[in-house]
ROMARVEX-989483 format. One record per residue (C-alpha): x negated, y negated, z negated; residue in three letters. Coordinates in steps of 0.5 Angstrom, whole numbers, plus 500, padded with zeros to 3 digits. Layout:
<ketis>
XYZALA/...
</ketis>
This chain:
<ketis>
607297502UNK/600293500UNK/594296500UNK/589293494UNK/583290497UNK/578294499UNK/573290494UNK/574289487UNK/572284483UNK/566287479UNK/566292473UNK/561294468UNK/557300471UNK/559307466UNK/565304464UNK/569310466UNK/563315465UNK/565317458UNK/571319461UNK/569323467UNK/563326463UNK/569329458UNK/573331464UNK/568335467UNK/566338460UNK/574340460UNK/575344466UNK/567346465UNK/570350459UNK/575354463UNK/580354459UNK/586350460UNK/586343459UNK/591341453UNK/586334449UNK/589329452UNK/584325450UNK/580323457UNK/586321459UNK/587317452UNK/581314454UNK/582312461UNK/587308460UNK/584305454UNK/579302458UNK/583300464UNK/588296458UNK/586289457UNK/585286451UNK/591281452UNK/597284454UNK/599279458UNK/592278462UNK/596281469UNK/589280473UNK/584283468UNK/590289469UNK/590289475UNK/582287475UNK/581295472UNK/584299475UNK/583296482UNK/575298479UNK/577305478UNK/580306485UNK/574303488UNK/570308484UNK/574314486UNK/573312493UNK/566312491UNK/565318489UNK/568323492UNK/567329487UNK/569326481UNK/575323484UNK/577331485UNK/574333479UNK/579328475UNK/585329480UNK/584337478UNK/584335470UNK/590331471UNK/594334474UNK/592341470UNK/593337464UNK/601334467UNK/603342469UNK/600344462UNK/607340459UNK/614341459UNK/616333463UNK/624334463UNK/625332456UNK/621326459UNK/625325464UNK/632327460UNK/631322454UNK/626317454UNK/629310456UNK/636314455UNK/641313450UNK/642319446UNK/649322444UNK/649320437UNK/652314438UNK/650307437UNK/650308429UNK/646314429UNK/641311433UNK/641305430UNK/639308424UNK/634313427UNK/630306429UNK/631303422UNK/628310420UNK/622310424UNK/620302423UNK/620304416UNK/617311416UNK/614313424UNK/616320427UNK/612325427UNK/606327431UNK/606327438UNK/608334442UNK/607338447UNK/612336452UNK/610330457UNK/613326452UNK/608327447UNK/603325453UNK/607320454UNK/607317448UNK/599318446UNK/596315452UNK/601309452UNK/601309444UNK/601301444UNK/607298443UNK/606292448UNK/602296454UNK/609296458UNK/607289459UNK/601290462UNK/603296466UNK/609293469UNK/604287471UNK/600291476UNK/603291483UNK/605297484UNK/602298491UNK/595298486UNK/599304482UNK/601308487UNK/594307491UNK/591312484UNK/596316483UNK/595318490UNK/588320489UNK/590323483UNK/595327486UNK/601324483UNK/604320487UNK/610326490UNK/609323497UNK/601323498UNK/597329502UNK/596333496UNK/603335492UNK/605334485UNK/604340481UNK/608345482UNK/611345475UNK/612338475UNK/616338481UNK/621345478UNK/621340471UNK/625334475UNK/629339478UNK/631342471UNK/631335469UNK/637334475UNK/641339472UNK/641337465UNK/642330468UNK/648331472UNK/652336467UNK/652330462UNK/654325466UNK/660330468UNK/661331460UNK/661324459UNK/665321465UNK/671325462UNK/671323456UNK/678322453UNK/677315453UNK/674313459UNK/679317463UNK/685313457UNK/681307461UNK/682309468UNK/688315469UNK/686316476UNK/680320473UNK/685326470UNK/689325476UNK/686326482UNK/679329483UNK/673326478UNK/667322482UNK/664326474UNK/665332476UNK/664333484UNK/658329482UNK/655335478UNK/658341483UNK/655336488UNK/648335485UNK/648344482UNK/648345491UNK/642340493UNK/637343486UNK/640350489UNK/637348496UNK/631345494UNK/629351489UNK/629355494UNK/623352498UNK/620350493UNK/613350494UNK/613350501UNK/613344507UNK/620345509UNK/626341507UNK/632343503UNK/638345507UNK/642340503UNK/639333503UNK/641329497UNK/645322501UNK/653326499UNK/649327492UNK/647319492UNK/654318494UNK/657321489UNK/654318484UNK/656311486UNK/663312486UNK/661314478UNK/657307478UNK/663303481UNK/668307476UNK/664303470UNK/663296474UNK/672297474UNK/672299467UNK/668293465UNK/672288469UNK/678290466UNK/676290458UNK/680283458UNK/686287459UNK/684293456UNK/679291450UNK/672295448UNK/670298442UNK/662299441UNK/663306442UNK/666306449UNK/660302450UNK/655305448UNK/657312452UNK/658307458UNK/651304457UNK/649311456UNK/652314463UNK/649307465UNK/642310463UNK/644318465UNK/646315473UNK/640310474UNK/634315471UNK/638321476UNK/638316483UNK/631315481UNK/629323480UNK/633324487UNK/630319490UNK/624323489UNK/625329491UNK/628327498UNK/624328502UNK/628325509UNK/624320513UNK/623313511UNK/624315503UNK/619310500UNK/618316493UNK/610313492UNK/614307491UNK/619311487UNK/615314483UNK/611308480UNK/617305478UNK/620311474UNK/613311471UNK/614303468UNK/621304467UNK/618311462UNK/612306459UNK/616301457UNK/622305454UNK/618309450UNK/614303447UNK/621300445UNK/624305443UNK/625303435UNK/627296438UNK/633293434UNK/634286437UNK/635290444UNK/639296441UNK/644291438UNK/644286444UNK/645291450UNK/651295446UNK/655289444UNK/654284449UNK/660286452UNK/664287446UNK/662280445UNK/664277451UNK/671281449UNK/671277442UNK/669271446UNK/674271452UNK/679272447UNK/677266444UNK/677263450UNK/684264452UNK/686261445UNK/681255446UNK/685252453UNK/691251449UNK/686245444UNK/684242450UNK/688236452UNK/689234459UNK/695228459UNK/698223455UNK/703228453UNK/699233452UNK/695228447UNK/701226443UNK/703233443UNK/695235439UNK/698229434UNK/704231433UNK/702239430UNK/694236427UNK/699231423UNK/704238422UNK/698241419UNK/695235414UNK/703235411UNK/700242409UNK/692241406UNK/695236400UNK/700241398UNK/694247398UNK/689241395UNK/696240389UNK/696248389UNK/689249388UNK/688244382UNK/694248379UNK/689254380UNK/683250377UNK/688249371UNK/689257369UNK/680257367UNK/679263370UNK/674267371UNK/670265376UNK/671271381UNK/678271379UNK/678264381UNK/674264387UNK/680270390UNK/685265388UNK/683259391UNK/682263398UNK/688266398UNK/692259396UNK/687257403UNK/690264406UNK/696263406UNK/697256408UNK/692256414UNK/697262416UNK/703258415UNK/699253418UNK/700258424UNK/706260423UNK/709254425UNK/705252430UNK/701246427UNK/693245429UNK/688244424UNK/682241427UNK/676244425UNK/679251428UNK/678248436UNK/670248436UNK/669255436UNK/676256441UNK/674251445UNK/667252446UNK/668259450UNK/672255455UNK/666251456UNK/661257457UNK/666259461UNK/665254465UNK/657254466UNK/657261468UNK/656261475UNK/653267480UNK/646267482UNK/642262485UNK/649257484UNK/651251480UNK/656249476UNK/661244477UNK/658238474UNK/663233475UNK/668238473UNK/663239467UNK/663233465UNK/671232466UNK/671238461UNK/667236456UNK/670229455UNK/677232455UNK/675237448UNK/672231446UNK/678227446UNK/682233444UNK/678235437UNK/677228436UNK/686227436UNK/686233432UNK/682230426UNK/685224427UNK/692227426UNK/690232420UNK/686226416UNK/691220417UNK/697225415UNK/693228410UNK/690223406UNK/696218405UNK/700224403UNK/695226398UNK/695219396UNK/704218396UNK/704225392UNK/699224387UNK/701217384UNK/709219384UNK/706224379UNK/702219376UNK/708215375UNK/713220374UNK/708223368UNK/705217366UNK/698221366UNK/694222373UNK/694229377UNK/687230375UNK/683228368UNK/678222369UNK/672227370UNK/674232375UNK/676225379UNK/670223378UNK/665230381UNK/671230386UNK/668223388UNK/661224388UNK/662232392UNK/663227397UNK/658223397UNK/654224404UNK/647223401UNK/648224393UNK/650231393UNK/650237397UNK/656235402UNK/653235408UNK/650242406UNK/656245404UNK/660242411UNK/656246414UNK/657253410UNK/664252412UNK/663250420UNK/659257419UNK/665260416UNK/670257421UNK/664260427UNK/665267424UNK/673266422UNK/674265431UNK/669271431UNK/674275427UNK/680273431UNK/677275437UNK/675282434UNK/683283433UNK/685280439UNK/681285443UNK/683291437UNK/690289439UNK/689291446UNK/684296445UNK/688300440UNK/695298443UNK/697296437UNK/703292439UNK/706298443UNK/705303437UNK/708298432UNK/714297438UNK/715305437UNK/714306429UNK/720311427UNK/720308420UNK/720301422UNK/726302427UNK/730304423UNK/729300417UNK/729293422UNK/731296428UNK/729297435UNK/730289437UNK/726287431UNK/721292431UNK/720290439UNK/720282436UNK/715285431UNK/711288436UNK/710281441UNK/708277435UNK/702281433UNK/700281440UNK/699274440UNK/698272434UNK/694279430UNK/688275432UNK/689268430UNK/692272423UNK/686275421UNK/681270422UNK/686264418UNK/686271413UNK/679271413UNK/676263413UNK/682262408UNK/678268403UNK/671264405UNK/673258403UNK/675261397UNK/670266395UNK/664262397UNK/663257391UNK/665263387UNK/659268389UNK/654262389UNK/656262382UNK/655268380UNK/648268384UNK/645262381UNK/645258388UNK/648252390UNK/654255394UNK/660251396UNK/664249402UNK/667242405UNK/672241409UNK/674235413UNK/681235412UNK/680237404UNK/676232402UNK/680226405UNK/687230401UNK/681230395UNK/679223395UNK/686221396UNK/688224389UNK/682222385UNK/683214388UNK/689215385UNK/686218379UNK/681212378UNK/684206380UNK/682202375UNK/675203375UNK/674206383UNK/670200386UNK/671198394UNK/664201394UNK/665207392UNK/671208397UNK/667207403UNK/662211401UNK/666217400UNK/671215406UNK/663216410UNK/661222406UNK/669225409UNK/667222417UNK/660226416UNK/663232413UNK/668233420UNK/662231424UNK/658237421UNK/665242420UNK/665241428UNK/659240430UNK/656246427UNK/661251428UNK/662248436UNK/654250436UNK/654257433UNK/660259438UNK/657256445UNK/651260443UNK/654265442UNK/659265448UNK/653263453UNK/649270450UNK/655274451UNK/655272458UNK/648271459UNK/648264461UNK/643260462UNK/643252463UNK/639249466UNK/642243468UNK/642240461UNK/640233463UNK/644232469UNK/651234465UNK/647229459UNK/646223464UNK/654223467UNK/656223460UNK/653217459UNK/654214466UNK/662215463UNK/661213457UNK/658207458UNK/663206465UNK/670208461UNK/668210453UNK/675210451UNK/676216455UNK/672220451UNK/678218445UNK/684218449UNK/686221456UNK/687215461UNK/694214465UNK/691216471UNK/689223467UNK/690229471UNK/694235468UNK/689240469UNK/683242471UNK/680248475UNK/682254471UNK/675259470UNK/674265475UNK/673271472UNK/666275476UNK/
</ketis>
């Protein structure tokens, strides 16, 4: 390990003299220490003034340490005080909860941290962490702190006698605490490692001896054999390398579960307890680590990066941003990859496969003007506007379900599919690059996909709107719409008169969140077996049957998913110009495939007094509301994709210049697959 220079750079004389005049004063008194306010005040003096200044830092306490080397007496008065101060206070619930999840659940503490933010805990107590807290009361000092090269906090805590590995031992309470300490940590991992659901996850767990639970006999011989030299030079008879062991085999049971949630599926409960056992193993390895006294155990090293790991946990304690984010990325990634799967099937790769994505965009703009027709019969009823906004969504509901049902493809739910598949692809191993060229490959195929589908759902959608609208008209003999609703339909698609372009990227944000809400289904389906417990209904079997009850079974286990999310974008539609209303705010969605159904029927409305004008311009504002639908929606899912699998690219430029490159050499390829097109591409690997 390196050693700080032996000269630092230099610091104002009696910078530390209050502190060590408090110190003396203490241990003068006779009495035990218990103010921790020279420590409180030691540190104050080595913090720099900006956290993020890691040379002024490691400026301070490098002085410190000089002056310690200076003067003798006041080194071993200041150790004396420090460790009397450390041994006065009970460490092992420092050990055993600060940076470790508690067992409240992932509510429970998200609740406690909105409460502390909101109102702070109370005042500080008796045990290390109190002190821990009071010393480093600065929310930004663990940046500083981990700053410091660590040979220069172990060359302190060494003079200080803290260091468990220098020629002065740590208080002898302080190594009985991280014993204690141990016991406690082993006994929670052994409850929580042998929670029913974990072992639903991995059946071995019930079935043949539990790492959990060997682990913790394990651990309860080596406290027994460490207890019992306490205090004296020679080592336990029991080393701690079966215990590490042990506890690797722990390690690797959640590695196994987290590899297979895309067949088994997550909740946030099972992952907070795994990110808690997460918790509980590293803060044990770190804890026997300390106390193994075998040859070659850097503990000094050890010890130092045990004190930032309790820094920085108690200085975040109340964070939101990394609570939420550490325990549902992994639901995330679920949700997302559930997505994904879906999204490789709106990914073109041939002309067959082209034709294909036509003939079911074309199925799906049969359907919009039938749900156009619909909805302006509801707008007939004048009701009132809740009522109204429930009835426009479940008219929406219940045609994107029919939409899936009969296996057609509306354009607009691909990007929050497909958009999954291409984060799938940028993530790589450590120190490896993606695959540009496949990349590329990839990005021209969901280009030309997406641009197929909306071509189908428009050319169909709008003519038939059209067809359907005028053969009522001259049936009738009186349009579908009166003059004035013809006329706003018109404007509401107008690109820069009116809010359409806003309110087409309200709806690609509920077209984000519906592909979220498939997923979530997708995984609960796997997660809850849900298609197996309705397979096995005892009513259900006997009304259907078995045969159906099984057909029922595979259905929802396909297409739960798709069902709740279609459900849910339908619902939203509907809702969201309704609730703007009763909000006073200028809420209301627009969807490509709708607008062009409306701008066919209100052309048919007013066809004597439309001018060509203002049918290019509504046919513009159409265009720019796909843009925005896609573009949108595809944004918000890749962000959200790349989070989940904590990718981050860095090669935009390059995969920017080869699509330039193509489009500039091949630009058709970006609107239809060439003859040459291959079937498929390199499917993505899970790591």
């Amino acid at each position: 390990m390196a050693t700080p220079p032996a000269d630092p750079p230099p610091r104002m004389p009696g910078a530390f003299e209050a502190v060590f005049d408090a110190v003396a004063a203490a241990l003068g008194s006779g009495a035990p220490p218990t103010d921790p306010a020279p420590l409180v005040q030691l540190v104050a003096e080595l913090r720099p003034r900006d956290a993020d200044d890691a040379t002024q830092a490691q400026r301070n306490l490098l002085a410190l340490v000089h002056l310690l080397d200076q003067d003798a007496a006041r080194a071993d008065t200041l150790r004396r005080w420090v460790t009397a101060l450390v041994a006065s206070r009970n460490q092992t619930p420092l050990f055993t909860e600060v940076g470790i999840l508690p067992s409240t659940g992932f509510f429970g503490e998200l609740l406690r941290r909105l409460g502390e933010r909101v109102l702070p805990a109370a005042p500080a107590d008796t045990s290390g962490v109190g002190l821990l807290s009071t010393v480093f009361h600065q929310r930004d000092d663990h940046v500083w702190v981990r700053a410091i090269d660590d040979a220069h906090w172990v060359a302190l805590f060494r003079r200080l006698g803290l260091d468990f590995d220098g020629p002065a031992a740590p208080p002898h309470r302080a190594v009985g605490d991280t014993l204690d300490a141990l016991d406690v940590l082993a006994v929670r991992i052994a409850s929580l490692g042998t929670e029913p659901e974990l072992i639903r996850l991995r059946p071995e767990l019930d079935r043949h001896d539990s790492p959990f639970i060997a682990f913790a006999a394990e651990v309860r011989r080596h406290l027994d054999a460490c207890r019992a030299v306490l205090g004296s030079d020679t080592p336990p008879a029991e080393d701690a390398r079966h215990s590490l062991v042990l506890l690797d085999q722990c390690a690797q049971v959640l590695a196994r579960v987290r590899r297979n949630t895309h067949q088994t599926g997550i909740a946030v409960g099972l992952t907070y307890a795994m990110a808690r056992l997460d918790d509980l193993i590293a803060r044990t390895r770190a804890l026997l680590v300390l106390l193994d006294r075998a040859p070659g155990v850097d503990r000094a090293a050890a010890f130092v990066q045990l004190f930032k790991d309790l820094v920085e946990a108690d200085n975040t304690r109340n964070d939101l941003r990394g609570h939420f984010a550490r325990n549902t990325d992994l639901l995330a990634r679920e949700i997302t990859e559930h997505s994904g799967r879906t999204g490789e099937h709106y990914i073109t790769a041939d002309r067959a496969e082209y034709r294909a994505m036509f003939r079911a965009a074309a199925g799906a703009g049969a359907i919009v003007p039938l749900m156009a027709f619909a909805k302006l019969g509801l707008y007939g009823l004048h009701a009132a506007p809740l009522i109204e906004g429930l009835l426009y969504g479940l008219n929406y509901a219940a045609g994107f379900v029919l939409i899936q049902l009969l296996h057609f493809t509306l354009a607009t739910k691909q990007p929050a599919m497909t958009a999954t598949r291409i984060a799938a692809a940028l993530h790589t191993r450590p120190r490896q690059t993606p695959d540009l060229a496949e990349l590329t490959e990839l990005v021209v195929r969901v280009c030309r996909s997406q641009f197929v589908a909306i071509l189908g759902n428009v050319a169909v959608a709008l003519p038939l709107a059209l067809f359907v609208a005028l053969a009522v008209q001259q049936a009738g003999g009186v349009p579908v719409v009166r003059p004035d609703k013809a006329v706003k339909m018109l404007h509401d698609l107008h690109p820069w008169q009116s809010l359409a372009l806003l309110h087409a990227a309200i709806a690609g944000v509920w077209l984000f969140v519906a592909g979220i809400v498939s997923g979530y289904w997708d995984n609960k389906a796997v997660y809850r077996r849900i298609p197996d417990r309705v397979r096995r209904m005892p009513g259900l079997r006997r009304v259907i049957g078995d045969v159906r009850a099984h057909q029922l079974g595979d259905w929802i286990e396909h297409n739960l998913g798709g069902f709740a999310g279609n459900v849910f974008f339908g619902l939203m539609l509907g809702l969201t110009g309704a609730v703007g209303f009763n909000l006073g705010l200028p809420l209301d969605i627009r969807h490509v495939t709708f607008a062009a159904a409306n701008l066919g029927i209100a052309g048919v409305a007013l066809e004597d007094t439309i001018t060509p004008a203002a049918v290019g311009v509504a046919a513009l504002g159409v265009t720019l509301v796909g843009v925005v639908n896609v573009v949108v929606s595809f944004t918000l899912a890749l962000l959200l994709a790349m989070k989940a699998r904590r990718v981050r690219f860095r090669h935009a430029l390059p995969l920017l210049t080869l699509l330039a490159r193509r489009f500039a050499r091949r630009p058709l390829d970006f609107f239809r697959p060439p003859r040459d097109a291959a079937p498929t591409l390199t499917e993505d690997s899970r790591p």
